[in-house]
N, C-alpha and C positions, 0 to 999 in steps of 0.2 A: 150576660154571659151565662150559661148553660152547666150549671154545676156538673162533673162528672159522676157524679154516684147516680146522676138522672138519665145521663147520656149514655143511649144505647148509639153502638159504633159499628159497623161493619167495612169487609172490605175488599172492593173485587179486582184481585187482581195479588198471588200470593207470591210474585216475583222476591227478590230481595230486598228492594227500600219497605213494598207492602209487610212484609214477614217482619222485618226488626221492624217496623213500626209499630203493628198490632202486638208483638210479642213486649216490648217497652210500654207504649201506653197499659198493654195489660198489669205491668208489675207495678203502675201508676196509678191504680184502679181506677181506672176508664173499664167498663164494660164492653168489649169487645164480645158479640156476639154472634157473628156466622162470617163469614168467608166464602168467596166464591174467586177458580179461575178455572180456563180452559181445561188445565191438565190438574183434573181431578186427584192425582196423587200429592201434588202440591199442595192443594187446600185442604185434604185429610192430614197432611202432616204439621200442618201450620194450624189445624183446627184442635188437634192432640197437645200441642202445647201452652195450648190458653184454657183454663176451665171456664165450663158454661159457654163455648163456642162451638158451632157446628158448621158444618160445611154446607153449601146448596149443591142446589143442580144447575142454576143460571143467575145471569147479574140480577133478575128482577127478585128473585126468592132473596138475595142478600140485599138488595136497597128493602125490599118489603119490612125487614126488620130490624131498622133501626131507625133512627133519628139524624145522624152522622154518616153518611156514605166519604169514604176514601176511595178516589178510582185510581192504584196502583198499577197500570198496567202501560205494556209500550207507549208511549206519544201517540203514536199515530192512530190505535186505538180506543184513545179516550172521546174522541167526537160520535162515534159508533157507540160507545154507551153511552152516552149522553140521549141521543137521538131514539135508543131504542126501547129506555127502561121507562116507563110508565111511573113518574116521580109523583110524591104527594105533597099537594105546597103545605112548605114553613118548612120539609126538609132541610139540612145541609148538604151541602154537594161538593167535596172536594177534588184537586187532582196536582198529585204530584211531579209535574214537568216544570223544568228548569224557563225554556224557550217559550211555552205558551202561556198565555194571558187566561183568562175567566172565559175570555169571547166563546173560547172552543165549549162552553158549558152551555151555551146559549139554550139550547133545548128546555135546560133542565132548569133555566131562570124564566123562561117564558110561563111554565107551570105553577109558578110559583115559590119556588126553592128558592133558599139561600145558597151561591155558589163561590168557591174560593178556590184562590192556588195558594199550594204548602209544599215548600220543596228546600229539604234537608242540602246545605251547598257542603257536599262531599263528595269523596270516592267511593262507590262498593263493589270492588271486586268480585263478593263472593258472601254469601252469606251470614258466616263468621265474623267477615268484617265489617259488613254494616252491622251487626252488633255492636259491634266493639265500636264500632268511628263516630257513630252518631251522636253520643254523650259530645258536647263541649262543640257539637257545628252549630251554625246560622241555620238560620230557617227564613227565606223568604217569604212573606206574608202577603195575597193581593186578595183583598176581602174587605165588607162594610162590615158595619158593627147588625146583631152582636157576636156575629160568627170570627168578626176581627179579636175581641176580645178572648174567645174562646180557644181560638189559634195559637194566642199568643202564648195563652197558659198552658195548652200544649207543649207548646215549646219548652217553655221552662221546666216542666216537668218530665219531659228527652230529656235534660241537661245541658240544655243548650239557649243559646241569644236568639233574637229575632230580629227582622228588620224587615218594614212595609215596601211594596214597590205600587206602580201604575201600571197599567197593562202595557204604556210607551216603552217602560223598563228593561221587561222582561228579557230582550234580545242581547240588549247591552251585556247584561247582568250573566246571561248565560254562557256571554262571548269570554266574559272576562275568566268566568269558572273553567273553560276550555284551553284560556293561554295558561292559568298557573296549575292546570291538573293533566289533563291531559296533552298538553306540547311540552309538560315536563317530563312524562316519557319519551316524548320525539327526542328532546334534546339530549338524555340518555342513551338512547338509541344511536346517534350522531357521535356522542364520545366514544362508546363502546367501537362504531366502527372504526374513529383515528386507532385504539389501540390494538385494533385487529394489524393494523398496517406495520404493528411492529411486533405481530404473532403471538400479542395475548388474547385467547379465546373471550366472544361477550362474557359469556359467564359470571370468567373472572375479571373483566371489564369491571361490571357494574358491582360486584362483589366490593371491587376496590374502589371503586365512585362511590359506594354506599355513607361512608363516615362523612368525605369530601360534602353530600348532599343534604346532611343533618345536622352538620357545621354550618352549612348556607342558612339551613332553616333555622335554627337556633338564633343566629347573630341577627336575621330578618326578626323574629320573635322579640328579642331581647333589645336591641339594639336599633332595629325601626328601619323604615329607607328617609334619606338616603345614607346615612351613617355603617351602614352594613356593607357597602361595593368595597369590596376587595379588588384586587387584580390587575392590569397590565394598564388600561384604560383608567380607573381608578388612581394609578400612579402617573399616568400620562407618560408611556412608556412607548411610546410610538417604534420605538425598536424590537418591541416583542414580540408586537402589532403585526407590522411588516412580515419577522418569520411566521409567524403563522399563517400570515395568509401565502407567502412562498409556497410552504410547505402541506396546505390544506390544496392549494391549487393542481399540487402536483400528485397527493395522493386521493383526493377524494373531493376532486372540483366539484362533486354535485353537490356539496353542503358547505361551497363556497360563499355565496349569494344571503344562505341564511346569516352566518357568520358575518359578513358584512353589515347585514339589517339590523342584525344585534347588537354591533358594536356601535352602530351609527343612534340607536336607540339609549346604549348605555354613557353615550358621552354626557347630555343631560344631567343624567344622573349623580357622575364625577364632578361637574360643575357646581353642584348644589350639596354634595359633601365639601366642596371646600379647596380640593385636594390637586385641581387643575386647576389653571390659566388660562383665558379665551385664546393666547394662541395656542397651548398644548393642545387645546379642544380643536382651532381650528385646523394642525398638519393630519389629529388625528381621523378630520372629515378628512382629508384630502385621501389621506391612504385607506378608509372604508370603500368611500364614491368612485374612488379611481379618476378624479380631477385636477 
């Protein structure tokens, strides 16, 4: 492993996860030392807040100087710096996408290089907030040693856990980041529209879901699954069941279908807190399935 006070670090690509990454390992003392992205005012501003970092003019002037390359930049862009920058072997080469393996580095392991993926399992909205969020996330690790090693203490010094994948992983692993982040907006979105149907604006929709959704997360935190399912199903309440899908039918059948998948997903669940019966479980298939 690669003590940091020796590791020089650079990173192209000064989007949000690239900027709170290099701005955190900086206050970690990691050397972080130039920066490079397309739009030149991003990596002047991301290079002003790290001392002893400078900006480039291309990805090659930032991998030239260091020892650590992080390629922050779109997905779809990381095979394109791979392929173009002129790496030196023993390099490190990372890149931070959820969905891709090491493969898409191949370039840059053909040369020589050590290449890995490190990808913080969070949300960033916005740059502020990947400040703020990254302390206390995971970090996916797909890397040999000793750049696994070095990864790892990475991590730990973000503020955060880690955890290795295989390059098989990675899809799963992204899929699963997509149902509990981003379809938990979908699913917000979905309530917000039932209480349009009785003329309260999203807005204050999700204003008033908001507590409702940190009570879920909480008792999930606290309390674990499957011990944490509250709710209609949960009580094997097949009566509730029924009005709602009445009444989702008749106002907003297109988030019927979801509704049903979801409840046919959550009986499992109820079963294994304790709290159903196989037949409350089984009228409650019948009224999901419509059999």
């Amino acid at each position: 492993m690669l003590e940091k006070t020796n590791l020089k670090v650079s990173f192209i690509g000064a989007g949000k996860v690239g900027a709170a990454m290099a701005i955190l390992l900086n206050r970690q003392g990691y050397k972080v030392v130039s920066v490079y992205d397309q739009d030149a005012d991003a990596a002047n501003a991301l290079s002003a807040q790290i001392k002893g970092c400078r900006p480039t003019a291309s990805s090659q002037q930032a991998a030239d100087a260091a020892d650590l390359i992080f390629i922050t930049t779109p997905d779809g862009v990381i095979p394109q710096i791979a392929a173009e920058v002129n790496w030196r072997r023993g390099q490190g080469v990372v890149h931070c996408s959820g969905a891709d393996s090491t493969a898409i580095l191949e370039p840059a392991r053909k040369v020589g290089t050590t290449v890995a993926a490190f990808h913080p399992l969070q949300t960033f909205a916005g740059a502020k907030e990947a400040m703020e969020n990254m302390p206390g996330s995971t970090f996916s690790i797909e890397a040999e040693e000793p750049l696994l090693s070095t990864l790892k203490k990475m991590a730990a010094d973000l503020g955060g856990n880690w955890i290795t994948l295989k390059a098989e992983d990675k899809a799963a692993y992204h899929a699963a980041a997509v149902f509990a982040s981003n379809y938990l907006v979908t699913l917000v979105k979905m309530s917000a529209d039932l209480w349009q149907t009785f003329s309260i604006p999203s807005g204050q929709a999700v204003k008033a879901l908001l507590p409702l959704l940190k009570g879920t997360i909480h008792n999930i935190e606290t309390i674990g699954l499957p011990g944490c399912l509250s709710g209609p199903i949960a009580r094997g309440d097949a009566g509730t069941v029924e009005k709602h899908l009445k009444t989702i039918q008749s106002k907003t059948p297109q988030i019927l279908s979801t509704y049903k998948e979801l409840g046919r997903q959550t009986v499992p669940i109820a079963i294994a807190k304790g709290t159903i019966n196989q037949e409350q479980a089984r009228q409650l298939d019948l009224l999901l399935t419509g059999k």
